[in-house]
C-alpha positions, -999 to +999 in steps of 0.1 A: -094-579-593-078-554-618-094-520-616-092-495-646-072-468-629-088-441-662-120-451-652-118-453-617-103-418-616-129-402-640-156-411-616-137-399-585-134-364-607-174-367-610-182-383-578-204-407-596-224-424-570-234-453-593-199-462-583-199-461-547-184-489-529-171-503-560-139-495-554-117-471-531-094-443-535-063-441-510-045-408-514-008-411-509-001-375-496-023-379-468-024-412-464-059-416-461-085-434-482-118-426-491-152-435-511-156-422-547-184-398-535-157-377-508-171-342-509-131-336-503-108-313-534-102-345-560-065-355-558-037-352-586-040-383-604-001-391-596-009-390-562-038-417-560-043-457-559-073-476-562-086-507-543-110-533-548-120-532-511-113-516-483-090-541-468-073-541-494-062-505-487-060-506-456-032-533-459-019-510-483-012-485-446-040-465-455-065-453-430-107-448-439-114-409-442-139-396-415-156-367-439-167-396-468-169-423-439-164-457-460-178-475-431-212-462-445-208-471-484-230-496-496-210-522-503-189-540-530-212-560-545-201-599-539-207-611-577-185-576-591-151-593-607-144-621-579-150-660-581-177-675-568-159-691-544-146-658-529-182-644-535-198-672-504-163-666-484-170-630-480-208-641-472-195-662-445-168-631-434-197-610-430-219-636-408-186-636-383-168-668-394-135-654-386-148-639-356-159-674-340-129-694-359-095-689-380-091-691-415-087-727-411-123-734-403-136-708-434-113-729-456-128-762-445-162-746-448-156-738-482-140-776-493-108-761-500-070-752-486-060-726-464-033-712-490-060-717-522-080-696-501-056-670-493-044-670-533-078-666-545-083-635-522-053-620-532-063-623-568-096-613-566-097-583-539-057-576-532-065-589-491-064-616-470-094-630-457-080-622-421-077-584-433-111-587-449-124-595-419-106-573-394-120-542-417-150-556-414-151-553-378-133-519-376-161-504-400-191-516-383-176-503-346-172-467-361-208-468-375-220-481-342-197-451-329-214-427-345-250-437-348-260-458-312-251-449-278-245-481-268-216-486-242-184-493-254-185-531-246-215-538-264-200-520-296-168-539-293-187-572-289-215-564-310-187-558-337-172-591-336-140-584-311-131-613-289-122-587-261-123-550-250-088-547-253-084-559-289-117-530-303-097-503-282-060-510-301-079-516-337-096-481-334-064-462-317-041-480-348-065-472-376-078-440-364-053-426-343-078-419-317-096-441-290-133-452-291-142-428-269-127-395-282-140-410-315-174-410-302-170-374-291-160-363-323-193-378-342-211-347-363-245-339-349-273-357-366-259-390-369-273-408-339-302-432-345-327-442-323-333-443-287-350-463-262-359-501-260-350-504-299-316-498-312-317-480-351-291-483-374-290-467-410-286-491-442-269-477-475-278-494-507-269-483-544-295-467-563-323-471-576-345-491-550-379-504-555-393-506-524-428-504-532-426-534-553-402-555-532-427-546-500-456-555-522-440-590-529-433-593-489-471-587-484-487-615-501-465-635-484-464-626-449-468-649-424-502-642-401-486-633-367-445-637-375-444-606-401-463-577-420-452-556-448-466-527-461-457-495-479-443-480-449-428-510-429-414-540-427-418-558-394-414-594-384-402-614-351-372-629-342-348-643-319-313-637-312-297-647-283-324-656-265-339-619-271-368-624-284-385-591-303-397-574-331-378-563-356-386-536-378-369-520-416-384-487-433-376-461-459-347-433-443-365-400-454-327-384-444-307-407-464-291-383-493-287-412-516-311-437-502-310-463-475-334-481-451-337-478-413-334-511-392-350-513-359-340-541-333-346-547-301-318-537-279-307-566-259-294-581-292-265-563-295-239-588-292-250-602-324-255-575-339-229-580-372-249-616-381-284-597-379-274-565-401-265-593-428-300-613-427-318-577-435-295-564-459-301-601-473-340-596-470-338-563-490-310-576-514-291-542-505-258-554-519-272-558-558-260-534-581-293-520-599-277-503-627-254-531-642-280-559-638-311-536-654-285-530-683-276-565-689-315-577-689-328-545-711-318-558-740-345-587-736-374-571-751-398-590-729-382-578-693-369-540-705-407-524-701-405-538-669-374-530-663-381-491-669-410-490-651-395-506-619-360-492-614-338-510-592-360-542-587-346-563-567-347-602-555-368-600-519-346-625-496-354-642-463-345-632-428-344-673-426-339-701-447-355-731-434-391-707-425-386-695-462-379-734-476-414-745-455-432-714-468-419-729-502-435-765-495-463-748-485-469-729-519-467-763-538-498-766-561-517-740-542-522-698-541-498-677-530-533-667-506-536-702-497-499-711-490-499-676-464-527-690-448-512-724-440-480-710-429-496-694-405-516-718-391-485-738-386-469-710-366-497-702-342-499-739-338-465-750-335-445-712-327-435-697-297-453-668-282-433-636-285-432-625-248-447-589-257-469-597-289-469-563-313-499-549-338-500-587-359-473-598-346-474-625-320-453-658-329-418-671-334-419-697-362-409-730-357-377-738-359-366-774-374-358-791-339-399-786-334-412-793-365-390-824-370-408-840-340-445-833-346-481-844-362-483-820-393-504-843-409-525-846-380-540-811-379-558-819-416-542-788-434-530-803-457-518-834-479-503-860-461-472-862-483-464-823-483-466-830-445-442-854-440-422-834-469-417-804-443-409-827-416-385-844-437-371-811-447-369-800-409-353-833-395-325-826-424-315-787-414-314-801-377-292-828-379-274-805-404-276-827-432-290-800-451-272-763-445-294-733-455-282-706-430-251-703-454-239-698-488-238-732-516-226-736-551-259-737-569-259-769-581-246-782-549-279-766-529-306-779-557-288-814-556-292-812-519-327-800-518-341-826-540-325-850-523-354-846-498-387-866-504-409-840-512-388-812-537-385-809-568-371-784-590-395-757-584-392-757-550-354-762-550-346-734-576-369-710-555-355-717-521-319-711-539-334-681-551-344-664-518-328-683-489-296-692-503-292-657-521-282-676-556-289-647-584-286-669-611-316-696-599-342-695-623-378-720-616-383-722-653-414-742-645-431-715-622-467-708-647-464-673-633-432-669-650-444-689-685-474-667-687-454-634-683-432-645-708-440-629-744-470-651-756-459-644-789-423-662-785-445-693-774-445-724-793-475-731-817-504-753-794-490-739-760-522-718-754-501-689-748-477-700-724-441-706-729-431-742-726-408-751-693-379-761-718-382-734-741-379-706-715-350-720-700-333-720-734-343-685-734-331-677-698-298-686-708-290-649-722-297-637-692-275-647-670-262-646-647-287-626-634-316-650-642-332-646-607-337-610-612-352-617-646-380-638-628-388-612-605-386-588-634-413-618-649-435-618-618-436-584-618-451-583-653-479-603-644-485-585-612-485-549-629-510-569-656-536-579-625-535-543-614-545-530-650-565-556-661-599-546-639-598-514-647-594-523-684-630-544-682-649-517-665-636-493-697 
């Protein structure tokens, strides 16, 4: 990815945070490199480089700056400047791919060759995958350095090294220091959490809407696996065998916002894979400002837009509960949907071994609900029964993949496949589980209605034909996922208005 060196060093001069984690500044007479916000003296402009990632100056022999800490940026947004293909690579880097396999394996993964794969990372972010991967793994240790106490083996593992040995010579080489003396050296104030649960700090980019992202968790909690509210998010899981609660709210410290994740602590060792599903959840990787300024010039989404700053597309901690929960919504309320999903988790879930304040099932997995009688507790239609068992039986024999990144049209093809889904359903499970942000359910009547009734066609009562907003979607992407939530958001703001308008 070619960066503009004028514009990259304009905002290093500023410290524009609206550009953190977009690229990285390695400083040649130190030899260090460092986020765009470093509170450090700004540099000659002779004696910088930029990067597209931090691998890619690392391999460059620079080494990440422990006043700016680049291990705590936000993130280089996956869709900024690189392929699509590199985009569900990196997904797949970040879920430990290369920490369980080589570069062979991602490769097959993504249906292509080993060198391809390496030539479209060098193009795109100036790194190898392997390099990618490695800084990966440096960059989560140091945070768990400086803001757990965990022991140094769980750090190493929980980080994605294969052995003790290999986290001790990564930290000594890129730090000059061991893990330990690192530790030692960690500025008061960082550490987070104590206890049973382990807390960890999530940066995002600004703005974040978390009252309206919360809000859209709420509806659709499920009774007794999660609860949402202004102040939390909490849900169960299990990972590892550790079965607990899991729990994501506002940092009132973070300077330029971020989210606090609490986990239970015996999942440690996984603890790279489950920092990825939340960020996922909360779609911390999106870049607010350059998605907001591409859909503001629709004249339907900009009020929106203004009034709800840094919207973003709520994910799912997993895919096949969020595809069932899909099924489930078919031709019913959202209200309606909630309540069957949870009736199929107290009926078919595990019990959480230490239930929590509405929180006292594990939901199904596919193994489970591929084997039993749906139908049979009278719930619900005999067809959208057999649809979710249908649906279950594929992600267990792993016919049907949704725990990783697809090509769009590969996932809807795959999901309609299934007896059962249709578009709808398809383009909305893309949407949240499989992280696509240019799915678009152009047939939802939620997103018809809150399209401009004015723009409709003549005899369509108000609300935009199917057809004709998809013709209309098309200026909008590829962001067209964040223009539906942008279009549900219209219509929710118009509910919370519209009673008080009557009683006027």
């Amino acid at each position: 990815m070619k960066l503009d060196a004028d514009l990259c060093y304009r905002a290093l001069a500023s410290r524009d945070a609206r550009f953190d984690g977009r690229f990285f500044t390695g400083v040649k007479t130190t030899g260090i490199y460092c986020r765009p916000i470093c509170p450090a003296r700004t540099p000659k402009r002779s004696n910088v480089r930029f990067f597209a990632c931090a691998a890619a100056a690392a391999e460059a022999g620079f080494r990440p700056c422990l006043r700016c800490r680049p291990e705590a940026s936000p993130g280089t947004p996956a869709w900024a400047g690189t392929s699509a293909s590199v985009s569900r690579a990196l997904r797949l880097i970040d879920e430990g791919a290369l920490d369980r396999g080589g570069i062979e394996d991602l490769a097959a993964r993504m249906g292509m060759g080993e060198r391809h794969l390496r030539r479209l990372f060098d193009t795109h972010l100036g790194a190898s995958p392997v390099a990618v991967a490695q800084t990966r793994r440096i960059h989560f240790a140091k945070k768990l350095l400086d803001e757990t106490d965990l022991p140094m083996s769980e750090v190493a593992f929980g980080a994605g090294f294969s052995s003790i040995r290999r986290f001790n010579a990564a930290i000594r080489s890129t730090y000059g220091r061991s893990p330990t003396e690192m530790r030692k050296r960690r500025r008061p104030g960082l550490r987070a959490g104590a206890g049973a649960n382990l807390e960890l700090r999530l940066a995002y980019r600004s703005p974040f809407d978390w009252n309206a992202l919360v809000d859209y968790l709420a509806a659709r909690a499920i009774p007794g696996v999660e609860a949402a509210s202004r102040e939390s998010y909490r849900r169960s899981v299990s990972i590892d065998g550790c079965a607990g609660v899991l729990e994501v709210r506002p940092d009132p410290d973070a300077a330029n916002g971020g989210l606090v994740l609490s986990i239970p602590a015996g999942t440690s060792r996984a603890l790279g894979p489950t920092v990825e599903r939340v960020r996922r959840i909360f779609d911390l990787g999106a870049d607010p400002a350059a998605i907001a300024a591409h859909l503001s010039r629709d004249r339907t989404l900009a009020p929106t837009l203004k009034r709800h700053p840094g919207l973003r597309v709520p994910g799912a901690w997993d895919g096949f509960e969020l595809a069932v929960r899909a099924i489930l919504g078919q031709q019913v309320s959202v209200a309606r949907a909630t309540e069957l999903a949870g009736k199929l988790a107290g009926t078919f879930g595990r019990p959480l071994p230490e239930p929590e304040e509405g929180i006292s099932w594990i939901f199904p997995p596919p193994e489970v609900l591929a084997e039993v009688d749906i139908a049979g507790l009278g719930l619900m239609p005999s067809v959208r029964a057999e649809a979710i068992r249908g649906l279950a039986a594929a992600v267990r024999d792993r016919e049907l993949r949704l725990d990783e990144p697809l090509v769009r049209e590969t996932a809807l093809e795959a999901l309609t496949s299934l007896p059962g889904i249709g578009p709808w359903t398809a383009e909305y499970v893309a949407m949240r589980a499989l992280r696509e942000p240019d799915a678009f359910p152009a047939s939802d009547l939620g997103l018809r209605r809150a399209a401009s009734p004015s723009r409709a066609s003549p005899g369509s009562g108000g609300i935009v034909p199917a057809r004709e907003l998809e013709e209309r979607a098309v200026a909008w992407r590829p962001w067209r996922a964040y223009a539906a939530m942008a279009l549900w958001q219209t219509g929710s703001d118009a509910s919370a208005v519209r009673p008080r308008t009557r009683r006027r």
